[in-house]
PDB file of N, CA, C and O in Angstrom:
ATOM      1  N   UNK A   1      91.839 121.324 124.733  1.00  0.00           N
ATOM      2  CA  UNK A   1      93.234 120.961 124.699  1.00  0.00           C
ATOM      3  C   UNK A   1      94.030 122.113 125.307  1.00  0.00           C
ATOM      4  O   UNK A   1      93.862 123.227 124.811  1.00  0.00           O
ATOM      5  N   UNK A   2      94.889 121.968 126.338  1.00  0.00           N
ATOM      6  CA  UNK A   2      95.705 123.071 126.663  1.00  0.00           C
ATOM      7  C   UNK A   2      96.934 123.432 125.988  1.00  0.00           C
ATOM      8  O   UNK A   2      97.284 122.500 125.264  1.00  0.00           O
ATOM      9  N   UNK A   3      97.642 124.312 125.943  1.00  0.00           N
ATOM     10  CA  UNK A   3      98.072 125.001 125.182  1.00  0.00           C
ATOM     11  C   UNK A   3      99.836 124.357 125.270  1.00  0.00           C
ATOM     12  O   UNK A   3     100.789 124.499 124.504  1.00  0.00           O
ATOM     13  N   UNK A   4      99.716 123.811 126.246  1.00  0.00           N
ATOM     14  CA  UNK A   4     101.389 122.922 126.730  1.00  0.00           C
ATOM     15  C   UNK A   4     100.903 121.666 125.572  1.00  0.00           C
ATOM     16  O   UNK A   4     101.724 121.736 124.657  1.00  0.00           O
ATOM     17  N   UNK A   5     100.247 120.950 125.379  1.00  0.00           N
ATOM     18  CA  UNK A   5     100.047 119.996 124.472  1.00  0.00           C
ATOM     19  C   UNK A   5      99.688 120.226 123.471  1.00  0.00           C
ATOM     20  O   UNK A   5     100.012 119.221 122.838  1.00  0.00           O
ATOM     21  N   UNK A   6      99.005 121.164 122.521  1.00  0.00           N
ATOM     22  CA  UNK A   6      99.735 121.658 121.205  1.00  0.00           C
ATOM     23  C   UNK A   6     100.707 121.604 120.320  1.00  0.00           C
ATOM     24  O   UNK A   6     100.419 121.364 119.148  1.00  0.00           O
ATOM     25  N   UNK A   7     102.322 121.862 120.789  1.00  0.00           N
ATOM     26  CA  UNK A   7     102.887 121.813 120.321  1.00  0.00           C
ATOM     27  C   UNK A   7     103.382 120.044 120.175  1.00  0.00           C
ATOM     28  O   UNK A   7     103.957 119.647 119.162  1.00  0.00           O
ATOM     29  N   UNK A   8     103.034 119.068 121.410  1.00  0.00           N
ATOM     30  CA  UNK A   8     103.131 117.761 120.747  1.00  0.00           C
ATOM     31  C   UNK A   8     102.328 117.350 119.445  1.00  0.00           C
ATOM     32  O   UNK A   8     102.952 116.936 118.468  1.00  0.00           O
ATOM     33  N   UNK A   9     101.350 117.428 119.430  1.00  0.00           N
ATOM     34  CA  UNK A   9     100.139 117.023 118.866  1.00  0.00           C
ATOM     35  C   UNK A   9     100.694 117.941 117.251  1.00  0.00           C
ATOM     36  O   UNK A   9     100.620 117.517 116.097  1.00  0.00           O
ATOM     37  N   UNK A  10     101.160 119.102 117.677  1.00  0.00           N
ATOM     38  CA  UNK A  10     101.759 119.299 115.995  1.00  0.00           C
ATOM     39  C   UNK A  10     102.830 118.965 115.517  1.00  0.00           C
ATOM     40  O   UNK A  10     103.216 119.104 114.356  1.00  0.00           O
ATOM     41  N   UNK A  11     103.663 118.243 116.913  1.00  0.00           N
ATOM     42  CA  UNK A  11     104.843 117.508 116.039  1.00  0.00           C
ATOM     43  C   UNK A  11     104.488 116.269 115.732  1.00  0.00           C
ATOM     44  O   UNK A  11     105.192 115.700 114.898  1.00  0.00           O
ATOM     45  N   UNK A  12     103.018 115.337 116.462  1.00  0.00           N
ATOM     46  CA  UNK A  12     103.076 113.852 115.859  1.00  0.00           C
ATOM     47  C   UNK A  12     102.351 114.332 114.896  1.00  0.00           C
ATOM     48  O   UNK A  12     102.428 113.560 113.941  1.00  0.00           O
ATOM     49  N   UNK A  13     101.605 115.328 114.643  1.00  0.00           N
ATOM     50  CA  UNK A  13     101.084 115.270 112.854  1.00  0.00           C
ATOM     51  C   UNK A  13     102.257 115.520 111.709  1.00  0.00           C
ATOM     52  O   UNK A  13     102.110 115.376 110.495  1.00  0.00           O
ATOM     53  N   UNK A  14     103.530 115.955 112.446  1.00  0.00           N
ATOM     54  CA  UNK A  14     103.959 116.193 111.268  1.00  0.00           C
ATOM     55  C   UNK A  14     105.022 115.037 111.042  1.00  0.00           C
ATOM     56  O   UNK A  14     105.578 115.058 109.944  1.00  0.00           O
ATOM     57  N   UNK A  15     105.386 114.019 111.935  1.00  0.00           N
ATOM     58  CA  UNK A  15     106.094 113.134 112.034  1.00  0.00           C
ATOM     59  C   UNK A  15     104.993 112.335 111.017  1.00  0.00           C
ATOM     60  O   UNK A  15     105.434 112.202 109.876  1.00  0.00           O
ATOM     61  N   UNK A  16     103.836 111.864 111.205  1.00  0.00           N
ATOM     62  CA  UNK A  16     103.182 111.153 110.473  1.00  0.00           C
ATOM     63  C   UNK A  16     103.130 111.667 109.234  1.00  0.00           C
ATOM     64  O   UNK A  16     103.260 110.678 108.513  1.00  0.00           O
ATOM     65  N   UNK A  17     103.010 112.692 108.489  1.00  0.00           N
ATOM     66  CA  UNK A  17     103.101 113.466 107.429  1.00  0.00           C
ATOM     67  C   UNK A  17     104.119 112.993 106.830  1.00  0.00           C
ATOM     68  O   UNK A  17     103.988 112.409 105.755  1.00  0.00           O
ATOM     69  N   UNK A  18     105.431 113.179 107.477  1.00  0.00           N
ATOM     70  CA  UNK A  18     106.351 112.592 107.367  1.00  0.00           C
ATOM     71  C   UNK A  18     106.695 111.078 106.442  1.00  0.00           C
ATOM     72  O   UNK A  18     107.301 110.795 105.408  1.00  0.00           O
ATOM     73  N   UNK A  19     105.946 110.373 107.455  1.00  0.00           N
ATOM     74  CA  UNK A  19     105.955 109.234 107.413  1.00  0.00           C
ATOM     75  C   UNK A  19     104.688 108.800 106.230  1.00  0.00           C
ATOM     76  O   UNK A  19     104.915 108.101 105.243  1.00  0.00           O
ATOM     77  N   UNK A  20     103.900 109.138 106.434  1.00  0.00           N
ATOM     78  CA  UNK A  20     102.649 108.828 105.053  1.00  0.00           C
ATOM     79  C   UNK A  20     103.290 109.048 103.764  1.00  0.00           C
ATOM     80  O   UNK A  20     103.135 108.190 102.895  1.00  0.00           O
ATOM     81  N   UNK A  21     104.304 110.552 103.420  1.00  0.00           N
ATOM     82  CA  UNK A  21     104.754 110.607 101.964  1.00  0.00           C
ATOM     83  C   UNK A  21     106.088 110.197 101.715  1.00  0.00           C
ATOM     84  O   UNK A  21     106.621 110.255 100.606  1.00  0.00           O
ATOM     85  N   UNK A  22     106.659 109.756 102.819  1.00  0.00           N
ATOM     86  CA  UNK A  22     107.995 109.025 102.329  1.00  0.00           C
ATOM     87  C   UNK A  22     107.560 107.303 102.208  1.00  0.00           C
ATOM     88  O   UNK A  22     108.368 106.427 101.898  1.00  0.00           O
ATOM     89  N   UNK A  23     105.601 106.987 102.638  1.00  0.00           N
ATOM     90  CA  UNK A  23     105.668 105.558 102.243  1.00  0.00           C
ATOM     91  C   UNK A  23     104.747 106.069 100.792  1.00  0.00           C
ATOM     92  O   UNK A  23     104.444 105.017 100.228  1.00  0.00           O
ATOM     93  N   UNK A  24     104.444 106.724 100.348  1.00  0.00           N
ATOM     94  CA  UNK A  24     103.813 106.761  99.456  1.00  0.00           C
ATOM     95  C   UNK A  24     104.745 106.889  98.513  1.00  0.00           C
ATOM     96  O   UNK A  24     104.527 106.213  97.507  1.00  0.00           O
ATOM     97  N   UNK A  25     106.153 107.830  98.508  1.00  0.00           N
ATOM     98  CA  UNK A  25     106.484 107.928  97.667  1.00  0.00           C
ATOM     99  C   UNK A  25     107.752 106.669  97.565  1.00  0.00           C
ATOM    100  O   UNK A  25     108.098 106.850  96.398  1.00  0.00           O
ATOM    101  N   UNK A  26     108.202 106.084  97.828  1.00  0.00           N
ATOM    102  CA  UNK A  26     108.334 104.624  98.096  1.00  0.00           C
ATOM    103  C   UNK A  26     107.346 103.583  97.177  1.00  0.00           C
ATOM    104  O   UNK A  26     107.747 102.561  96.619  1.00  0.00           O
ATOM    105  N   UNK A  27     105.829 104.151  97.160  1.00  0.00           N
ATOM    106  CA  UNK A  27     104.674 103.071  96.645  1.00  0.00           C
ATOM    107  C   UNK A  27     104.669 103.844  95.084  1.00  0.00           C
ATOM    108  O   UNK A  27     103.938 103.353  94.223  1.00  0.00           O
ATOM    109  N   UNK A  28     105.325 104.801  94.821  1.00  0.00           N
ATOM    110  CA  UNK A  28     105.450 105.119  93.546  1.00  0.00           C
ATOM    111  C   UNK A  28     106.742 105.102  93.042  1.00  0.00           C
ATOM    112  O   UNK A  28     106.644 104.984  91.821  1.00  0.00           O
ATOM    113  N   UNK A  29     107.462 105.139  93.252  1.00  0.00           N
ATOM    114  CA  UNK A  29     108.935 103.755  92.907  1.00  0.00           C
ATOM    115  C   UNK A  29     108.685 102.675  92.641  1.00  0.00           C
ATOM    116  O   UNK A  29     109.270 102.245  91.646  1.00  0.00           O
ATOM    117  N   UNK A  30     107.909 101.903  93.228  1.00  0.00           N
ATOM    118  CA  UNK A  30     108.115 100.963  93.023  1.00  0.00           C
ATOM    119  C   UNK A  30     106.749 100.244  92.084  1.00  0.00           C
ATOM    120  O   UNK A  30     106.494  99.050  91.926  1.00  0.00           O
ATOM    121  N   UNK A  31     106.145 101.249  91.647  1.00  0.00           N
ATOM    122  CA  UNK A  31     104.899 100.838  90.977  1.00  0.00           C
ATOM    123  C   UNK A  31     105.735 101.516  89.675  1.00  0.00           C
ATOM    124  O   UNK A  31     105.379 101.138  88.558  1.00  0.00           O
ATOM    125  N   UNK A  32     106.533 102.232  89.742  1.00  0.00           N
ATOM    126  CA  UNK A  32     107.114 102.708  88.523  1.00  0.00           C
ATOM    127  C   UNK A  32     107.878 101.891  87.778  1.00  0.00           C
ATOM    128  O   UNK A  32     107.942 101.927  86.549  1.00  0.00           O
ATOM    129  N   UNK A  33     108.620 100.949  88.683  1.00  0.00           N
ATOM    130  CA  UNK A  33     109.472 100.104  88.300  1.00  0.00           C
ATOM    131  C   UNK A  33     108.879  98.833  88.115  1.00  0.00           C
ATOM    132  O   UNK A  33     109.525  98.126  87.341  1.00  0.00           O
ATOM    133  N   UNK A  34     107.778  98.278  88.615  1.00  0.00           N
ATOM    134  CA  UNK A  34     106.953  97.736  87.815  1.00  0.00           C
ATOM    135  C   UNK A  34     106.276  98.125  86.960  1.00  0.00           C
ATOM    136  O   UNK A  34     105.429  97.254  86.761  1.00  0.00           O
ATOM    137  N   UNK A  35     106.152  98.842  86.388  1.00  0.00           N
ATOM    138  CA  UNK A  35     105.279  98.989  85.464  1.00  0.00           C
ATOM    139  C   UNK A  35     106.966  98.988  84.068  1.00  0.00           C
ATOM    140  O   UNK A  35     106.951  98.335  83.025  1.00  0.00           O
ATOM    141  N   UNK A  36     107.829  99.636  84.402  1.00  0.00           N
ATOM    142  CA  UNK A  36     108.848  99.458  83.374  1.00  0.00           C
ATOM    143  C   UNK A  36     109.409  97.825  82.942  1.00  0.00           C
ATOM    144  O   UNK A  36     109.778  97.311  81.887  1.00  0.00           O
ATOM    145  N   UNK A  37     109.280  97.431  84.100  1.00  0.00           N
ATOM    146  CA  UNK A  37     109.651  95.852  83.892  1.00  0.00           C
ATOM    147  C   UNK A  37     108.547  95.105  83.012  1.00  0.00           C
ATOM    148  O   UNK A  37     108.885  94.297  82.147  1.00  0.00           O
ATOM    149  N   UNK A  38     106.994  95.465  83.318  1.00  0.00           N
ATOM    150  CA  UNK A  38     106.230  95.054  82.533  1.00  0.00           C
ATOM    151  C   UNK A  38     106.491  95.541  81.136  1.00  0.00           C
ATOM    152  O   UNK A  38     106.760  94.559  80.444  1.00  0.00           O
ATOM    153  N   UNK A  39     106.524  96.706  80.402  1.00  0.00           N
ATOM    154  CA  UNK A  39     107.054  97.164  79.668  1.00  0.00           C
ATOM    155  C   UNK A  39     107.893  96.475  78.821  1.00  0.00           C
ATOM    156  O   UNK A  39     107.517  96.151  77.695  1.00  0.00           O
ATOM    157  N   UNK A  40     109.371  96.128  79.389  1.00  0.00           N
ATOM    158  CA  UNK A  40     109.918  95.849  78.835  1.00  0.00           C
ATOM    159  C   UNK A  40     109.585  94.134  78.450  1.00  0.00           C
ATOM    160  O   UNK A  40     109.618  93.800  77.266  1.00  0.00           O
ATOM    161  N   UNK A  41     109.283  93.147  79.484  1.00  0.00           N
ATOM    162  CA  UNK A  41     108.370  91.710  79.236  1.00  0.00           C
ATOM    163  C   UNK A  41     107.662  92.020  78.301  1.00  0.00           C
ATOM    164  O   UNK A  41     107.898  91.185  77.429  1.00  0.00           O
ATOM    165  N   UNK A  42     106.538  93.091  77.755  1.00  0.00           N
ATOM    166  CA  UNK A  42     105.731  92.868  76.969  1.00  0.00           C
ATOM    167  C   UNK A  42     106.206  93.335  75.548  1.00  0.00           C
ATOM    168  O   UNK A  42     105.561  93.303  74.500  1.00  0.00           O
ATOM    169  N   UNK A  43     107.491  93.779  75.761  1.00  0.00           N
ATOM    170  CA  UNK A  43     107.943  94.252  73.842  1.00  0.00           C
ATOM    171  C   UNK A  43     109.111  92.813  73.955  1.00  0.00           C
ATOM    172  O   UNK A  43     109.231  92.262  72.861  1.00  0.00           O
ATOM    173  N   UNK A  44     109.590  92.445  74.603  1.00  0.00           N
ATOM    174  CA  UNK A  44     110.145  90.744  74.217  1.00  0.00           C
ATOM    175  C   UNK A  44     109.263  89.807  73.949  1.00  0.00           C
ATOM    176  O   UNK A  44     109.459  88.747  73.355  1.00  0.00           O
ATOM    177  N   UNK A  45     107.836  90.409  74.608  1.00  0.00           N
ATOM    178  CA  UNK A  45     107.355  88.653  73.941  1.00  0.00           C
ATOM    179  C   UNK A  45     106.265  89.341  72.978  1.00  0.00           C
ATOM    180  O   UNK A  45     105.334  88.606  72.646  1.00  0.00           O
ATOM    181  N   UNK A  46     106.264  90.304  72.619  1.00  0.00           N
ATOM    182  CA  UNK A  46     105.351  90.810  71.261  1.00  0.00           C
ATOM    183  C   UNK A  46     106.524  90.452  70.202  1.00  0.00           C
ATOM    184  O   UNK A  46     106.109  89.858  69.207  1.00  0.00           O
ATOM    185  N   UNK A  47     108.189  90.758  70.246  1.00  0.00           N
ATOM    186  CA  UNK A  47     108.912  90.250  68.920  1.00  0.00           C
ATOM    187  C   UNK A  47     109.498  88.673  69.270  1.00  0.00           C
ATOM    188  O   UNK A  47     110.227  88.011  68.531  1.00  0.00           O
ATOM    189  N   UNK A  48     109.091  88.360  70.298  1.00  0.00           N
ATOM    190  CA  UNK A  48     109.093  86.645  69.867  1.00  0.00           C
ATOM    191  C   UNK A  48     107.999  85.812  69.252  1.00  0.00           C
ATOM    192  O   UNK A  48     108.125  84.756  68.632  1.00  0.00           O
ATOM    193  N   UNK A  49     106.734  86.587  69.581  1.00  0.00           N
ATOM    194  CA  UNK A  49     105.490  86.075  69.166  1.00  0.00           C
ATOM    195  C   UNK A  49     105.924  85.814  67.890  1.00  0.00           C
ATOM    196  O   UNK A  49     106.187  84.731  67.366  1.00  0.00           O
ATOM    197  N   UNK A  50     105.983  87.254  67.321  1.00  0.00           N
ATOM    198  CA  UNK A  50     106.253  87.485  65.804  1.00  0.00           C
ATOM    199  C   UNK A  50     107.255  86.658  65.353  1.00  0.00           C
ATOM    200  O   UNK A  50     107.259  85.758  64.513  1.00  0.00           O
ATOM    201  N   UNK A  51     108.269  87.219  66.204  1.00  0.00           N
ATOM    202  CA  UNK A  51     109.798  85.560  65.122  1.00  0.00           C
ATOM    203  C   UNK A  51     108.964  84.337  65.150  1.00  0.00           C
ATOM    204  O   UNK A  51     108.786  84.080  63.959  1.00  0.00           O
ATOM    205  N   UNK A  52     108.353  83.438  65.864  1.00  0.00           N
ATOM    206  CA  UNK A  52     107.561  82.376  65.747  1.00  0.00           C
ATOM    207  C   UNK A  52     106.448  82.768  65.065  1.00  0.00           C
ATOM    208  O   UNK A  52     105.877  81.680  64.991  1.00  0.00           O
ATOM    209  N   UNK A  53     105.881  83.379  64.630  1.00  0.00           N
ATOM    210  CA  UNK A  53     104.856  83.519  63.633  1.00  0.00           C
ATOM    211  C   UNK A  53     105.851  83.340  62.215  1.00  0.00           C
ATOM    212  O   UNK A  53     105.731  82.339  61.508  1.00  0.00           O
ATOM    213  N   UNK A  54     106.788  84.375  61.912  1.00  0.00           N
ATOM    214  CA  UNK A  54     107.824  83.717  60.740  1.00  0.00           C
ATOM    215  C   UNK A  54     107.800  82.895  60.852  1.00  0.00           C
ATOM    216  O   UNK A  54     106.887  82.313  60.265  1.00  0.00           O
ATOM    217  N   UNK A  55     108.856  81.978  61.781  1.00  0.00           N
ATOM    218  CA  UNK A  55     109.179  80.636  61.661  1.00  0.00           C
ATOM    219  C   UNK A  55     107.872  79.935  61.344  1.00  0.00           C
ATOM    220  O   UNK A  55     107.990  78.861  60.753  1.00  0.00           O
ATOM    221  N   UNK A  56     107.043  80.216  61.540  1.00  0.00           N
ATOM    222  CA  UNK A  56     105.857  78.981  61.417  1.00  0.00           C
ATOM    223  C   UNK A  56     105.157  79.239  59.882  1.00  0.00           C
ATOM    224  O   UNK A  56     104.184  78.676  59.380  1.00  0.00           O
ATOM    225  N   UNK A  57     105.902  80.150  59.422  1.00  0.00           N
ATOM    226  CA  UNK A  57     105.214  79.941  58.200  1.00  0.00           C
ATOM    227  C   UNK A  57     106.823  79.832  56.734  1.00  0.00           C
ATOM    228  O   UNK A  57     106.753  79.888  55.506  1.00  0.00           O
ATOM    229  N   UNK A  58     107.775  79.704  57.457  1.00  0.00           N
ATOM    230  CA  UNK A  58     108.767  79.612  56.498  1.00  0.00           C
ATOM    231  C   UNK A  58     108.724  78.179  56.331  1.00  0.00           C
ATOM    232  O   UNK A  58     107.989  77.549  57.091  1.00  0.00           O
ATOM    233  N   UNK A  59     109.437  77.526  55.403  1.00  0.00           N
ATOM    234  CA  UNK A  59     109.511  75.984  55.354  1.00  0.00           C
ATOM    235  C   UNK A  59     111.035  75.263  57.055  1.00  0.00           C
ATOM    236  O   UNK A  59     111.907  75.753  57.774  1.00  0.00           O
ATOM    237  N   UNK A  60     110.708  74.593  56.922  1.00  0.00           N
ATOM    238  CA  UNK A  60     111.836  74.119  58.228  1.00  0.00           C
ATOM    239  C   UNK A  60     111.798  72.836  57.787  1.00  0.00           C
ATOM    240  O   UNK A  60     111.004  72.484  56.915  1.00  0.00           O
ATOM    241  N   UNK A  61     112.853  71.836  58.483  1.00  0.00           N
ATOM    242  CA  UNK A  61     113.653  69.875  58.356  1.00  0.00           C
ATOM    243  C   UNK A  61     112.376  69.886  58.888  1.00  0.00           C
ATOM    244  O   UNK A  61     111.582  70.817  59.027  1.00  0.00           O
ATOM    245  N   UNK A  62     112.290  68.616  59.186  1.00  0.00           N
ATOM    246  CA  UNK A  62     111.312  67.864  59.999  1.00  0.00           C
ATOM    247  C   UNK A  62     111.714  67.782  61.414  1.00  0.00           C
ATOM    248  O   UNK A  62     112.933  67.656  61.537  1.00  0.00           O
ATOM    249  N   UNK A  63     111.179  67.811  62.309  1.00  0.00           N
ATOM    250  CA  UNK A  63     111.677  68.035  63.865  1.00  0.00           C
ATOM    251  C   UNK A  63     112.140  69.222  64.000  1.00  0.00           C
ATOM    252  O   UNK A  63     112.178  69.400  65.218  1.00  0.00           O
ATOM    253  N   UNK A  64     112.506  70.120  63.494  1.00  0.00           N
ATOM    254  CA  UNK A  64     112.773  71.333  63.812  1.00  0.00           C
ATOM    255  C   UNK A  64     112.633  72.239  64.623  1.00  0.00           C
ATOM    256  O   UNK A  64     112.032  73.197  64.136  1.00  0.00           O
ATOM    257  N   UNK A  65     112.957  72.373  65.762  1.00  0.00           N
ATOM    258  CA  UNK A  65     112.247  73.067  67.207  1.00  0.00           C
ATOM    259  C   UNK A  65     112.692  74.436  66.738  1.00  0.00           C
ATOM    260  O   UNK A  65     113.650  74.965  66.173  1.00  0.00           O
ATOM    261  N   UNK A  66     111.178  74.831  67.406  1.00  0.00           N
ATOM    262  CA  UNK A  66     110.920  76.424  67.014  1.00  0.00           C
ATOM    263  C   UNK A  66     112.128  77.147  68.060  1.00  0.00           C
ATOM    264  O   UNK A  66     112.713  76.476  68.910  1.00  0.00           O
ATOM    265  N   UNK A  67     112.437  78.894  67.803  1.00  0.00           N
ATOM    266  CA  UNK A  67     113.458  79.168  68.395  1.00  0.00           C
ATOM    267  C   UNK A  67     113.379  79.435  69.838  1.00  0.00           C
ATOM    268  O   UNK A  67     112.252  79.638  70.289  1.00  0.00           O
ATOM    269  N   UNK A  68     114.242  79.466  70.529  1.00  0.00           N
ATOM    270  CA  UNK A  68     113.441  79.628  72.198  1.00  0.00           C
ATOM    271  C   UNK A  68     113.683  80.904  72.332  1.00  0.00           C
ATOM    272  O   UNK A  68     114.353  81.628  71.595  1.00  0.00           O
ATOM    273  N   UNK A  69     113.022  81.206  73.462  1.00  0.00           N
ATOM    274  CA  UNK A  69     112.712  82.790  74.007  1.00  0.00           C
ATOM    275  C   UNK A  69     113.716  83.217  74.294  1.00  0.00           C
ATOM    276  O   UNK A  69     114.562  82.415  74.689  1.00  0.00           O
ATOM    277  N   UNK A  70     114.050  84.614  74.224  1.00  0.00           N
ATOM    278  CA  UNK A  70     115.332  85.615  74.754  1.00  0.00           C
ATOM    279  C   UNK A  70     115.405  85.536  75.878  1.00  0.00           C
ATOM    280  O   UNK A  70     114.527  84.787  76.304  1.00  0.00           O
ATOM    281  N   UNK A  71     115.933  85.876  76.524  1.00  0.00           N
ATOM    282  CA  UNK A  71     116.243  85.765  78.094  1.00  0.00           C
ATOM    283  C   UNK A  71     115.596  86.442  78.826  1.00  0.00           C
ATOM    284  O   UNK A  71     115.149  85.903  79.839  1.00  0.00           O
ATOM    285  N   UNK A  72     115.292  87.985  78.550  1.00  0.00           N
ATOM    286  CA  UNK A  72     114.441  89.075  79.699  1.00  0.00           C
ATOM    287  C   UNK A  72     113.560  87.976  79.545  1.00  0.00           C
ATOM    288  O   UNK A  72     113.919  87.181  80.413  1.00  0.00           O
ATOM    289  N   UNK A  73     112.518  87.445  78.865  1.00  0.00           N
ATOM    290  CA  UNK A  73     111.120  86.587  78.763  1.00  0.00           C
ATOM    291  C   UNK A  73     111.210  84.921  78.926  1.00  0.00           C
ATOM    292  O   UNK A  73     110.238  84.208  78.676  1.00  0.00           O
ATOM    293  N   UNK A  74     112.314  84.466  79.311  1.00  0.00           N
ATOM    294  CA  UNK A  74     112.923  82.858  79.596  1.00  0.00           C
ATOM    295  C   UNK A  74     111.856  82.725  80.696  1.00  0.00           C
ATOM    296  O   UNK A  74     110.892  82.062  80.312  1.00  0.00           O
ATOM    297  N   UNK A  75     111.784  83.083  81.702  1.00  0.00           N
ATOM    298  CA  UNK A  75     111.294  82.715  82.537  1.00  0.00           C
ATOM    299  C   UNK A  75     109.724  82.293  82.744  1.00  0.00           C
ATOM    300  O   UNK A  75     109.193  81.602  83.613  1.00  0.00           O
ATOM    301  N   UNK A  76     109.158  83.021  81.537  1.00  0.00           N
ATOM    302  CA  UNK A  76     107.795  83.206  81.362  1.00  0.00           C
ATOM    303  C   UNK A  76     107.311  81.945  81.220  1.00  0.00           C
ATOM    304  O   UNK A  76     106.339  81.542  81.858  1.00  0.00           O
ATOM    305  N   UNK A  77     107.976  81.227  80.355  1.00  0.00           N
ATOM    306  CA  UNK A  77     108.449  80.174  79.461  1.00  0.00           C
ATOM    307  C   UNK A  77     108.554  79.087  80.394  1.00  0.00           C
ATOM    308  O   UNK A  77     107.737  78.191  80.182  1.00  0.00           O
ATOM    309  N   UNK A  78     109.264  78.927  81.288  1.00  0.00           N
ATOM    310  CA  UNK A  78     109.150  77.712  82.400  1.00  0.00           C
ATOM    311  C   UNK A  78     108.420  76.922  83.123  1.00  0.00           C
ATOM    312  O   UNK A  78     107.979  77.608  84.044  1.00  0.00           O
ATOM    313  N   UNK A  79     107.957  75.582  83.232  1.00  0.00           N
ATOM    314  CA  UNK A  79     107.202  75.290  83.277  1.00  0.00           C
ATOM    315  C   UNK A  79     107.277  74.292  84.522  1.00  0.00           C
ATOM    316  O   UNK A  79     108.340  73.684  84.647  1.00  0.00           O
ATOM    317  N   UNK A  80     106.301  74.063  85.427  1.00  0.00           N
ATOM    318  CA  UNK A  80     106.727  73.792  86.628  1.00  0.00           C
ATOM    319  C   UNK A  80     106.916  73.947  88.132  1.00  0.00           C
ATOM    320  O   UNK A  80     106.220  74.754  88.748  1.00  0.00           O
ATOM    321  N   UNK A  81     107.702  73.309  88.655  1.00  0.00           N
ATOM    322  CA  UNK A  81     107.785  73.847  90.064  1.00  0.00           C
ATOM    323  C   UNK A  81     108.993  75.008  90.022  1.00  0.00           C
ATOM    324  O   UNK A  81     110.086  74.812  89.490  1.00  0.00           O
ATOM    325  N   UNK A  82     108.495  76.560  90.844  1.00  0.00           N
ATOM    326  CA  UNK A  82     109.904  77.035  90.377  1.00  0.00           C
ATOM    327  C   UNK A  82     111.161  76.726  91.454  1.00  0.00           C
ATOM    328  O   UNK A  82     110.828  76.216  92.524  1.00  0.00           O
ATOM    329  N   UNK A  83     112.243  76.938  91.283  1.00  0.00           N
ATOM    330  CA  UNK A  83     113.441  76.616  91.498  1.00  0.00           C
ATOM    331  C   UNK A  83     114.085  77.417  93.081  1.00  0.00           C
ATOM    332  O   UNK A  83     115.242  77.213  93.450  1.00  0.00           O
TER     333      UNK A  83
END
């Protein structure tokens, strides 16, 4: 390699450098923020489980529909083609 092309060859490594940890760190944003969203889905439907475990063992009318899901976890809940 001659010595005039060097200094390209160390600016596309560092452009790619560049470019590799601003997508990586991008891929950890956003794995972060999934993982918080999961988080939070899985402590709404661990205390809805439970309120319907009450309800199913308190007395209730007859027909009595069990209570529906909170909203962060509504969607879970849907059934169908989605919208």
């Amino acid at each position: 390699m001659s010595e005039a092309a060097l200094p390209a060859v160390l600016s596309l490594l560092g452009v790619l450098g560049t470019v590799a940890v601003g997508y990586l760190t991008a891929a950890q944003a956003r794995t972060r923020a999934d993982l918080a969203r999961l988080t939070r889905e899985n402590r709404a439907l661990w205390y809805y489980i439970r309120h319907l475990i009450d309800w199913g063992y308190r007395p209730h009318e007859q027909g009595e529909r069990p209570p529906d899901p909170p909203e962060p976890i509504r969607h879970l809940f849907e059934f169908g083609e989605p919208k």
